[in-house]
N, C-alpha and C positions, 0 to 999 in steps of 0.2 A: 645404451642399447641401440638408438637409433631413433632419427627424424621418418614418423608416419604420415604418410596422404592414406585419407578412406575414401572413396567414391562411392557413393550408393547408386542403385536401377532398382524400379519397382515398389512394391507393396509397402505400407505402416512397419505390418514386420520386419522385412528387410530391413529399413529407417532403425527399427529397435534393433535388431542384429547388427548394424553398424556401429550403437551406441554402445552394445555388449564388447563388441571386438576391441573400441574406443578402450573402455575403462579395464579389459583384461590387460591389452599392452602395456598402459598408464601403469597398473599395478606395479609390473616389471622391470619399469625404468626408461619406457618408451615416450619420445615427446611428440606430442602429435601437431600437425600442418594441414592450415587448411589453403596452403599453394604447393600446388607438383612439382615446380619444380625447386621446393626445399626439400623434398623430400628423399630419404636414402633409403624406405622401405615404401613401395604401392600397392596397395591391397584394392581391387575392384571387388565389391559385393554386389554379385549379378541376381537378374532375374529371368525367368526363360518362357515366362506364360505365353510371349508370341514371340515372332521371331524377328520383329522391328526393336525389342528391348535386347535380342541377341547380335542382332546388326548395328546398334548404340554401344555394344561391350566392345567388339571388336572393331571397331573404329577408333575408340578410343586408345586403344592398343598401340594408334602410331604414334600415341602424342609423347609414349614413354620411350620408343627405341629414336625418335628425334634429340631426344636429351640425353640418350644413352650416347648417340652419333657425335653431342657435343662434351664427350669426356666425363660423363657425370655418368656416378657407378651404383645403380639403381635392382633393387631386387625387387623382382613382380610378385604377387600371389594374388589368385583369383578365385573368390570362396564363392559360397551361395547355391543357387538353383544351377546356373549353367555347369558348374562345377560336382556337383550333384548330377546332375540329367548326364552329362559328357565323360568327365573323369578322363582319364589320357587323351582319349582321343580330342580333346579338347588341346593338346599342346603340338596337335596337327594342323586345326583349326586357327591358329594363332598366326597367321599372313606373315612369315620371317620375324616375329617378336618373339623372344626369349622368353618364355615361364620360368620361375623358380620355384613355385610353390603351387598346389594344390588344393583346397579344404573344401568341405559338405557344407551341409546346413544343420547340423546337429550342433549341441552345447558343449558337448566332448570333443568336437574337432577345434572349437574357439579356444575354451580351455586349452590345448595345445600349442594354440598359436607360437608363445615364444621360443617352447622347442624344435617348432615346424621352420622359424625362421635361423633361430643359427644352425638347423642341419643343411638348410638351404643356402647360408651363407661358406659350406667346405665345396661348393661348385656343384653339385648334380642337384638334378629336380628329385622334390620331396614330391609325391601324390599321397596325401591325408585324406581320403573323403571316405570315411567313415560312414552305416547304415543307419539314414535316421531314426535315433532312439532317444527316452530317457527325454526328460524338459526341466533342467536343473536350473536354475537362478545364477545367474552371472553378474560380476557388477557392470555397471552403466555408465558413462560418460555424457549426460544426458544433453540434450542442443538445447531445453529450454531450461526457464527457472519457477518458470509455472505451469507446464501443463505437462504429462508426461505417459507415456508407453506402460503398458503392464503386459505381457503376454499371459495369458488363462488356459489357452490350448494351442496344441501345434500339432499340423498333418490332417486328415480327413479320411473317410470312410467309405465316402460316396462313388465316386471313382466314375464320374461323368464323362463321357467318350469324347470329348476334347479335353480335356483338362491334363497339366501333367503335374499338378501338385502333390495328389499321392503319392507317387515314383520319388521325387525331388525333398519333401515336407514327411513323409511316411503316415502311415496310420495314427486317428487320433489318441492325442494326449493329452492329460487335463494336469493341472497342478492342483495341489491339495488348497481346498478352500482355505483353512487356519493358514497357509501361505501367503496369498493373495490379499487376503484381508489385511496379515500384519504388514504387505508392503505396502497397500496403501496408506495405511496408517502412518508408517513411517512418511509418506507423502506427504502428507496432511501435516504430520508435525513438523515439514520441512519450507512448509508454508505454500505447496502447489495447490492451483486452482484447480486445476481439473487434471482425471486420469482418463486413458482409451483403455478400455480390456478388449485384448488383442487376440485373435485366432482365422484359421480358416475356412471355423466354422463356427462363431463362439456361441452360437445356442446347442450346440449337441452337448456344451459343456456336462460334463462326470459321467457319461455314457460307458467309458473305458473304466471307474472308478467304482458309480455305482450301479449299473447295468440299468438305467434311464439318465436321461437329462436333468440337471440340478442346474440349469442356467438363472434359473427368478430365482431359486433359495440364495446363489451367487450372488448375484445382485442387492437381495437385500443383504446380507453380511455387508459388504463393501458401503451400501448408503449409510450404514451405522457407525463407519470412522467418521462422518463427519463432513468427508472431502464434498466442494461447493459442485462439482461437475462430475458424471461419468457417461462419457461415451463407450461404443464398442461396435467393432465391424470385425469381420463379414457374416449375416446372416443366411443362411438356407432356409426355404422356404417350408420345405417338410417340419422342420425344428421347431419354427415359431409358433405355439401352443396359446389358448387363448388364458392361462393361468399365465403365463410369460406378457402377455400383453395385460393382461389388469396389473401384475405387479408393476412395469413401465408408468402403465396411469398412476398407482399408488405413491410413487418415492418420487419428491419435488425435485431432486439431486438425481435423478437421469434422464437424459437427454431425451427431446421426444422426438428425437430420429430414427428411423429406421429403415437403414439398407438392406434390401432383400432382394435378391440376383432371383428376375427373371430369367433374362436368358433370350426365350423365344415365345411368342403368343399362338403359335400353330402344335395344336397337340402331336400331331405327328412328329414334328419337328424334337418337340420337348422327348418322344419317346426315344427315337435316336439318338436323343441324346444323353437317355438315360438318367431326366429327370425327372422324378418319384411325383408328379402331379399334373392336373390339367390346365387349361389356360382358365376353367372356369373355378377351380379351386385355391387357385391361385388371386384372384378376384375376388374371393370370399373372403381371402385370410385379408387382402387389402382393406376392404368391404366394414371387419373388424377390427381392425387397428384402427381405421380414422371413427368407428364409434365409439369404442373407449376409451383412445386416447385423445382428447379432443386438442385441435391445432396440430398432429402428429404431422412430422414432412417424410413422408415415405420415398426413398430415391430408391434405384435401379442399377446391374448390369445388362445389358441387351448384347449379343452378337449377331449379324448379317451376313448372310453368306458362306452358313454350313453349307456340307453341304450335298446334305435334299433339299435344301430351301428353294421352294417352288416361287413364283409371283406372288401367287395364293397364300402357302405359308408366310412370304413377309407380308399381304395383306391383312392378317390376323394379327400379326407384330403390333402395326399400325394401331387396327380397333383397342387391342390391348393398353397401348398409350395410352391412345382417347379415353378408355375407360376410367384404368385408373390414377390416371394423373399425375405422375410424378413431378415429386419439386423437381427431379433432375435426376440425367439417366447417362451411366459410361456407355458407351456408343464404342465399340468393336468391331472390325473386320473379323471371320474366320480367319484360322495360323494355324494350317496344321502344325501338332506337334510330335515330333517324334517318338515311338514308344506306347503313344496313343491307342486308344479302338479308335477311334475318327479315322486320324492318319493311317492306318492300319487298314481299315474297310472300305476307304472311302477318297483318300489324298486330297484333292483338290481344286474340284472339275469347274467349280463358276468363277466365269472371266473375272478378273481386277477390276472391268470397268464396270461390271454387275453389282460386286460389292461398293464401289465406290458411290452408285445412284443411291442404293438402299439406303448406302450408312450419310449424304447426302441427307436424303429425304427424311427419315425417319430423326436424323438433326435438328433437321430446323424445327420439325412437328415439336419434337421435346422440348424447344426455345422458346416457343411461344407459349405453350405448357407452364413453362417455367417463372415466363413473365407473369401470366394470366393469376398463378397459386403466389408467386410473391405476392401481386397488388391486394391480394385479400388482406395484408397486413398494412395499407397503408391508412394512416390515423394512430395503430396500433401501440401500445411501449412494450418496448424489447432487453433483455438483460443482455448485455454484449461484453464478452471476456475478452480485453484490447491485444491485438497482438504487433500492432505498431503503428507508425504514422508517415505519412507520407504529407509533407507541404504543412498547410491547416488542416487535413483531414486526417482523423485517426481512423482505423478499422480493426475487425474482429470478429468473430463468429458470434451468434445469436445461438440461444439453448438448442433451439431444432436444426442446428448446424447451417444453416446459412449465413451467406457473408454478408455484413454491414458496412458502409462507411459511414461515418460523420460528423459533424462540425459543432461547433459550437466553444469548445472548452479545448483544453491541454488534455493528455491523456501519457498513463506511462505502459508498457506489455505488461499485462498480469492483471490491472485495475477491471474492475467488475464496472461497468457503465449503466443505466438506464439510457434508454436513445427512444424519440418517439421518429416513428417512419414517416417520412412524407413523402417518398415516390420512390420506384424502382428503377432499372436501366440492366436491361441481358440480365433477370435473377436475381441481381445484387439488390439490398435494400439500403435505400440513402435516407440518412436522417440527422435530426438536430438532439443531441444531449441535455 
């Protein structure tokens, strides 16, 4: 059937929609390459949340028609968000590179794939992008052999004035609990350490289902297979309920992380942007999580440079760091995006060199944040799930998702470590086994 390259951009999910694409082709008789230029089919899995990951797509785009230039007879297709957001006019956008193929971000355009590809192989462009619907179970082709993807919901509700996940991801969707559980199970008897339950918004989980949130009833189902670890991102702050956070404290088998997208610390700010809380409410839900969950590492998304953001609005930014502390925070420029209310109301009036200062500043403050919240662990012992080694030093995440290195012993990816801390360096914690 054909040598596949996958390229992924972007998000956990993407990662898992790569792994989906992976083991659909696989089924069908497709061998897959992880060099370009073995390959006779290329498939990029894009992302389009800003438009530095859209300028990452299409750049890449030259490195196919250079090998096409050297006689090598290469069929493109470019799935995902950008493919999703654009749809044809994305084969305008392509700077003299050939498209052959087209697909969404739905489960029904993947499913497709191998008819998408030999209609593409009789010479014209296929466009497949389908309306994101429907969240069916695909099989996987997974990158590790212990730790592994689960998706729980796809799409979101909230429809925040930057954001173009909706549009691209559709409205959410939950998969039926009695699903979820029996795949992790199946995990677990396959010998994985840990699973991620994956969405874009995974505390609103069963909302489309049972017309509230069932994200803690989720959770515990899932900690009763058994499996040693379960993470899950991305949380919305509206969602996180403090019955959601005592079950997190309750089950030893989930992770006591949790990423919860601020966003902006100036109320005004937040309302433009159409996010459902205050900077002081949002302080409270923090406020709670680090008292029931005790040792919880609370991270962050931040953006700089909406844009009303005044001085004053990013000054509130700022306090809001200081406040609540994060182990560590994605730090953002504003992107408009196209299709947007942002984009739409507002385009994109503060210079580059404004956003550059903020997201600067507001850097290093989280840095030293970051150091400051690791060194509270140092003396501590950490359970660390190895994910490989480098020289003498092995590394791996730590239960509250921080990264570890350290020494002392041999280690193999998957082994479950004890490691006591002896000091930090940029966030990381360095220790001896």
């Amino acid at each position: 059937m054909g040598i596949v390259y996958i390229h992924t951009w972007g998000c956990q999910l993407n990662e898992h929609k790569s792994e989906e694409i992976a083991g659909t082709l696989e089924r069908t008789g497709f061998q897959l390459t992880e060099r370009l230029e073995e390959a006779e089919v290329v498939i990029f899995n894009t992302c389009t949340v800003r438009e530095k990951a859209v300028e990452k797509v299409l750049g890449k785009l030259g490195e196919v028609n250079r090998l096409r230039a050297r006689g090598r007879v290469i069929l493109l297709g470019i799935g995902g968000c950008l493919s999703q957001a654009e749809g044809e006019r994305l084969l305008r956008r392509a700077r003299g590179v050939r498209i052959d193929f087209l697909f969404g971000t739905s489960a029904s355009d993947i499913k497709r794939l191998p008819e998408i590809i030999a209609r593409a192989r009789e010479g014209q462009p296929v466009i497949a992008v389908g309306q994101p619907a429907g969240l069916d179970h695909l099989p996987a082709r997974r990158a590790s052999s212990f730790k592994a993807y689960v998706t729980i919901t796809e799409g979101c509700d909230h429809f925040c004035s930057y954001c173009i996940v909706p549009y691209t991801r559709g409205r959410l969707r939950s998969r039926p609990m009695e699903e979820v559980q029996a795949e992790v199970e199946e995990l677990a008897r396959q010998g994985y350490k840990e699973v991620t339950l994956l969405g874009q918004n995974v505390n609103a989980y069963g909302k489309d289902l049972f017309g509230e949130g069932r994200f803690a009833a989720l959770l515990r189902r899932v900690a009763e297979t058994g499996i040693r670890r379960i993470r899950f991102t991305s949380s919305h702050p509206e969602d996180m309920t403090e019955d959601l956070l005592r079950t997190i404290a309750q089950l030893p088998n989930v992770s006591k992380q949790l990423h919860i997208a601020a966003q902006s610390g100036s109320d005004r700010v937040l309302k433009d942007m159409r996010r459902p809380y205050t900077k002081a409410e949002f302080l409270e839900k923090v406020e709670l999580a680090k008292r029931l969950i005790p040792g919880v590492n609370i991270t962050t998304d931040l953006i700089v440079g909406y844009p009303t953001e005044t001085e004053e609005d990013f000054q509130e930014t700022i306090d809001l760091v200081e406040q609540a502390r994060f182990g560590s925070a994605f730090i953002f420029k504003f992107s408009p995006r196209p299709g947007t209310i942002a984009a739409a109301k507002y385009g994109d009036p503060i210079p580059q060199e404004v956003k550059e200062r903020r997201h600067r500043v507001l850097l290093e403050l989280q840095r030293r944040i970051s150091e400051e919240e690791s060194a509270k662990l140092i003396g501590a012992e950490v359970e660390v799930l190895v994910e490989g080694q480098v020289g003498p030093n092995c590394y791996g995440k730590a239960q509250d998702g921080r990264t570890v290195t350290f020494s002392g012993r041999g280690c193999a990816p998957g082994e479950l470590v004890a490691v006591r801390v002896a000091k930090t360096a940029w966030g990381t914690l360095l220790g001896t086994a």
